[in-house]
N, C-alpha and C positions, 0 to 999 in steps of 0.2 A: 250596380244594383246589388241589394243582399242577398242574402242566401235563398230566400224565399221570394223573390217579386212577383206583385202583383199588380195586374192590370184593370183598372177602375174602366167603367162606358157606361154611360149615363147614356146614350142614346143607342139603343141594337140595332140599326141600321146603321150605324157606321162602324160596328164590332169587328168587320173583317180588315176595314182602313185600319183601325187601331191596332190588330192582332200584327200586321203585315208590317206596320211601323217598327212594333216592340220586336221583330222577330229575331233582327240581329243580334241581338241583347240575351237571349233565350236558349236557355237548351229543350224544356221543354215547359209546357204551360198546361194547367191545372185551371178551369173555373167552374164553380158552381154557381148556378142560377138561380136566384134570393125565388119564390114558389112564384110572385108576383109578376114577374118578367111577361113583357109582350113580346116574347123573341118568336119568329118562325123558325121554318125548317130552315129557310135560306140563309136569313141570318146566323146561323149557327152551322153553314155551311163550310167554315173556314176551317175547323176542326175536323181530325182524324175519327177521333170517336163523341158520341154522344150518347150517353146511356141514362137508366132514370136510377135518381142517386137516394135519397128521401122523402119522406110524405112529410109535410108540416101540418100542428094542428094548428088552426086556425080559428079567429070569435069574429065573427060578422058583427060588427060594433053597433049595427044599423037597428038590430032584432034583440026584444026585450032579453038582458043576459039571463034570466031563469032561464030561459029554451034551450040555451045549449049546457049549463050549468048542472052539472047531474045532482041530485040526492044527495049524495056520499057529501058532496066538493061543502053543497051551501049546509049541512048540519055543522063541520067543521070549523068552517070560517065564521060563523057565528058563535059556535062553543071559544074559539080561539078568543074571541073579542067581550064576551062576556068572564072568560079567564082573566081580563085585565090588557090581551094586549094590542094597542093603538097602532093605528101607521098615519103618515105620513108622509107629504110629495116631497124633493126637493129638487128645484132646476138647477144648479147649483152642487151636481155631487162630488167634484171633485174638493170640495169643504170636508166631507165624510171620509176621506181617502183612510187615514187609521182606522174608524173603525170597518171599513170595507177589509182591508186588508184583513185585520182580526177574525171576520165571519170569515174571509176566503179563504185562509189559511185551516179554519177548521174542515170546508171543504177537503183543500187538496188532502190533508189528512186522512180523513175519512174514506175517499173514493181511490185513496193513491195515486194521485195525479200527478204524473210525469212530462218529460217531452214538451210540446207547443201547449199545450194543455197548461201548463203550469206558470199562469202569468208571472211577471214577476210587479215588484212597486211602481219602477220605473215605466212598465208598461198600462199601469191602471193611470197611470198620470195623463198620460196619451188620452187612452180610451174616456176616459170621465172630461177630459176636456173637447169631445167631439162636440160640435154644432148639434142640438137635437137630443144629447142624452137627460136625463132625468132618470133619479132613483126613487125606490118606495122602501121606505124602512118601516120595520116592524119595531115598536120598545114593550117591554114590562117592567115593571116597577123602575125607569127611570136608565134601562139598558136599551140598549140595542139588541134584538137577539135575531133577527135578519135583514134581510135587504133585497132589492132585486134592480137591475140596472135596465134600461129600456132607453131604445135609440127611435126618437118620431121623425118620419121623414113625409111630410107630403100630408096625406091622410091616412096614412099607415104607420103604426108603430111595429118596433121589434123588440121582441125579448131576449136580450143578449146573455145577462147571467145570473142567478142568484144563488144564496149562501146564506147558510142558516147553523146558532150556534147548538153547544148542548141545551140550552133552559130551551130554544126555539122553536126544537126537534118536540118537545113534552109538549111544549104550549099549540102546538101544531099551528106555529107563527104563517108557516106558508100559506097554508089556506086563506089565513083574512089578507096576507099580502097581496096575494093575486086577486082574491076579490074586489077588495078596495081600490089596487090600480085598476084592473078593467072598467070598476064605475068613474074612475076620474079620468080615463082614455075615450071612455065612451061621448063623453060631452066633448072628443079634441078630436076624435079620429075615426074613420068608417071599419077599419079591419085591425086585428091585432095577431099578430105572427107568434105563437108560440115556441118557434122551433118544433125537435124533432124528437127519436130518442138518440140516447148516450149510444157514445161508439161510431165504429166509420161504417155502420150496416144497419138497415131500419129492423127493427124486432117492436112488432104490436103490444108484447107481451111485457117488455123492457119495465120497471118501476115506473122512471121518470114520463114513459110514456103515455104509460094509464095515468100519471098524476094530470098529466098536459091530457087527454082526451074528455079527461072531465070537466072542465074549463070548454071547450072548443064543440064548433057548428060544424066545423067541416076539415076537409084536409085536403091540403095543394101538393101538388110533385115540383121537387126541386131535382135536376138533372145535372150529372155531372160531366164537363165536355173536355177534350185532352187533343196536344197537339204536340208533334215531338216534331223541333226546326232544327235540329244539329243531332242527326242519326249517330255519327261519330263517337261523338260527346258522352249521348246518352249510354249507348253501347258501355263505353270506356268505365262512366258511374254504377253502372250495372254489375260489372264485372268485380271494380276497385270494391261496391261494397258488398260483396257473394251475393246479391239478392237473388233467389229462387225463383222460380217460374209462379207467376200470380197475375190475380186482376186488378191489383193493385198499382195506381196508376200515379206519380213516377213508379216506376218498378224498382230503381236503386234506395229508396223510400220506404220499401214494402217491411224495413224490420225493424224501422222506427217505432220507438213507445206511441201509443196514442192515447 
């Protein structure tokens, strides 16, 4: 397995068969709970710890979008679109992979994004080629100046990432982005996941947070669960990389960029 393995369960009732299979394989195991999960207490019984990890905001796809849409979001997204700039579905993004890159790149710039964080090509190749992704681009006059990538699974969509350039950030591209996708997810899906805020810690306050509460009905807890199957092991990575005493769960992890 690589450095990182993870364990995929499509069904929570048989989370702790699967946890018990992968165990030998394991030093220790990290999963976080998409907000949606029907898990109980029991089924998440097979873990050491279980604690609540972040709040997602969320759009009840079902309730006219003005109701959850604050003031602020719909003046924007309308200035943005009468500025000139258009979007766009495409089921199909991994066709857009250059200019994906291009937007993301100004991202990681911008926010200095390091570590796991920092996809690389090879990895958006991946990701844009999963069952269920679809992108929303933003253009003006004939550009691209954002995008946003979104994973449908079922009757839920997920917002996995977006990236917006310099002209996109003026044009306040994101706003008609996410407008426009939520009306064109509205007619495919009952909920839309907007994630959470930036960082490995929920802050209400955070930028990206307020942009995502203004969009969103409500908000789900995603819970982060841990299990250490090789005490030894673990021990021994704790030590090899000085990690300090934290709640940060691996602990030899804990001085990784994020």
């Amino acid at each position: 397995m690589g450095p990182y393995p993870r364990l995929f369960c499509r069904n929570w009732s048989k989370l702790s068969e699967d946890v018990t299979e992968a165990s030998e394989q394991l030093v220790s195991l990290t999963l976080v709970t998409e907000p949606f999960a029907k898990a109980s207490v029991a089924d998440l019984a097979c873990f050491d710890g279980v604690r609540p990890y972040k709040e997602h905001y969320v759009v009840d796809l079902t309730l006219p979008l003005e109701e959850s849409q604050s003031r602020h979001h719909r003046y924007y997204a309308r200035w943005a679109l009468r500025e000139g700039v258009s979007v766009e579905q495409c089921d199909e993004p991994r066709q857009l992979l250059d200019e994906w890159m291009r937007l993301y790149n100004v991202l990681v710039e911008r926010h200095h994004l390091t570590g796991l964080k920092r996809f690389s090509r090879r990895s958006f190749e991946g990701q844009l080629s999963v069952p269920g992704a679809t992108m929303f681009r933003a253009r003006k006059g004939g550009t691209t100046v954002a995008a946003q990538v979104w994973y449908r699974h079922g009757d839920v969509a997920h917002s996995h990432l977006q990236a917006t350039d310099d002209s996109g950030y003026r044009s306040r591209a994101a706003y008609a982005l996410y407008s426009e996708a939520l009306q064109w997810l509205k007619a495919r899906c009952r909920l839309a996941d907007l994630g959470s805020a930036a960082g490995a810690t929920f802050d209400a306050r955070d930028g990206l947070a307020r942009f995502k509460r203004g969009w969103a009905s409500e908000t789900r807890q995603a819970y982060i669960c841990s299990r250490v199957f090789d005490r030894k092991a673990y021990d021994c990575l704790v030590r090899a990389h000085g990690a300090p005493p934290a709640a940060y769960f691996p602990r030899y992890r804990a001085n990784e960029p994020l």
